[in-house]
VONU-542133 format. One record per residue (C-alpha): x, y, z; residue number from 1. Coordinates in steps of 0.05 Angstrom, whole numbers, plus 5000, padded with zeros to 4 digits. Each point is the difference from the previous one (the first is absolute). Example, Ala and Ser with C-alpha at 12.3 -4.5 7.8 and 13.67 -1.06 7.14 Angstrom:
residues 2
> 5246:4910:5156:1
> 5027:5069:4987:2
//
This chain:
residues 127
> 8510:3980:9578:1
> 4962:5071:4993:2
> 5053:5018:4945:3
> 4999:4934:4968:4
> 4925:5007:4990:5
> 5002:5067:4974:6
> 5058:4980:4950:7
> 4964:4954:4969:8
> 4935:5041:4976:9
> 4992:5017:4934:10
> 5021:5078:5005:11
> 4970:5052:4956:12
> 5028:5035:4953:13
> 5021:5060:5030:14
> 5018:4963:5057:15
> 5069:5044:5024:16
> 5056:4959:5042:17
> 4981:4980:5072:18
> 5067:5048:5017:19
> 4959:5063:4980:20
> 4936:4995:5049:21
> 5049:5006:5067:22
> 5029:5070:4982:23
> 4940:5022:4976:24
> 4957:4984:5061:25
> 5049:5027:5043:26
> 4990:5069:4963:27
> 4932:4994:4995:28
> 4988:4982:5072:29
> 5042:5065:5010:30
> 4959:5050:4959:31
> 4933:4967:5037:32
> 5035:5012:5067:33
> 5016:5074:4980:34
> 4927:5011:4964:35
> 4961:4978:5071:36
> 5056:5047:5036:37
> 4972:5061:4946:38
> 4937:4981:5015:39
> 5000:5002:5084:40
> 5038:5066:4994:41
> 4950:5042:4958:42
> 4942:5031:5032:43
> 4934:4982:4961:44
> 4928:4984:5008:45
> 4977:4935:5013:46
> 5065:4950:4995:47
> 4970:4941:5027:48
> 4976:4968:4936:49
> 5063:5013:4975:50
> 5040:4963:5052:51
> 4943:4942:4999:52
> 5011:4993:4927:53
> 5080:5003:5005:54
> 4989:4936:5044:55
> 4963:4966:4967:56
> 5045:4993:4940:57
> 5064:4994:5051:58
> 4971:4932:5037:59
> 4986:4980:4926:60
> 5065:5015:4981:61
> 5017:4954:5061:62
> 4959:4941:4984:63
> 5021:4993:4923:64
> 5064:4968:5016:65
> 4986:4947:5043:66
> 4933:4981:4960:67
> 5036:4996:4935:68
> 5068:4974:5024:69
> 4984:4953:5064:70
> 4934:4985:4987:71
> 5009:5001:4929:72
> 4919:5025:4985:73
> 5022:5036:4936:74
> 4926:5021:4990:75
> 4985:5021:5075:76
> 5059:5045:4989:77
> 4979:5013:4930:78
> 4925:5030:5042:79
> 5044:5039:5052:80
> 5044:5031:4955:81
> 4943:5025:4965:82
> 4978:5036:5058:83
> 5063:5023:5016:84
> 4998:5035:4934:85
> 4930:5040:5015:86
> 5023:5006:5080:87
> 5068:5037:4968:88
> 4960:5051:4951:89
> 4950:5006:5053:90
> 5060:5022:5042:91
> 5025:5047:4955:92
> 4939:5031:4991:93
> 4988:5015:5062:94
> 5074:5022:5014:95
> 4998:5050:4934:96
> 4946:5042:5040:97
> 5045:5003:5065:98
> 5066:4998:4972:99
> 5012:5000:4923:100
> 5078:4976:5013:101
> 4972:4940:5042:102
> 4961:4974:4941:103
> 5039:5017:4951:104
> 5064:4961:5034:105
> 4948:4935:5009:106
> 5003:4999:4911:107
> 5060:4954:5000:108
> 4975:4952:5053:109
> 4924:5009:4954:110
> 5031:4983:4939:111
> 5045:4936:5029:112
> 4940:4970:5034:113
> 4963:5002:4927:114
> 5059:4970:4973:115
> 5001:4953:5046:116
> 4924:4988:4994:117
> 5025:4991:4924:118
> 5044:4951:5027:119
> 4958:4962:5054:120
> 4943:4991:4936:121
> 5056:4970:4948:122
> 5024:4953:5061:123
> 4919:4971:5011:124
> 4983:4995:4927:125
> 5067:4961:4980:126
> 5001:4959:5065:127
//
């Protein structure tokens, strides 16, 4: 039912095959494993904003699915992946100053979750 729903919206145009976002993910969800790992290890000043700010973006991470797939809110999603967006930079920021390889690993996750913001947008305006 959840992937009959989904098929059916209008897509946008840079939409890639549903095949792609599994692999991805899983590689993703590796790197963000291996940047919070980076992170505990190194010695630094101060790492509690840091680790508030990683979860934030990870529980939004979390709730995007469901809201977008089960519950089908494309615009509540739409609202938390925005935030997951400024949680994710706000992560890296705060990462770059205790560990420059834990940010820098969190760029590919970054720049998916913008193009799936991209994504998220072209699925509320054409449905």
């Amino acid at each position: 039912m959840i992937q009959n729903w989904f098929n059916n919206l209008h897509k946008p145009i840079l939409a890639p095959p549903a095949w792609i976002f599994k692999p991805v993910w899983i590689i993703l969800y590796i790197t963000i494993m291996i940047s919070i790992i980076l992170y505990i290890f190194k010695n630094g000043d101060d790492k509690k904003i840091g680790y508030i700010y990683f979860s934030i973006q990870l529980i939004l991470n979390l709730l995007w699915a469901p809201v977008f797939f089960v519950f089908k809110n494309i615009f509540l999603a739409f609202l938390i992946i925005i935030l997951m967006d400024i949680f994710i930079f706000l992560t890296m920021k705060k990462f770059y100053k205790v560990s420059k390889m834990s940010a820098v690993i969190l760029l590919p996750y970054f720049l998916w979750v913008l193009f799936a913001s991209y994504l998220n947008l072209g699925y509320l305006i054409l449905n």
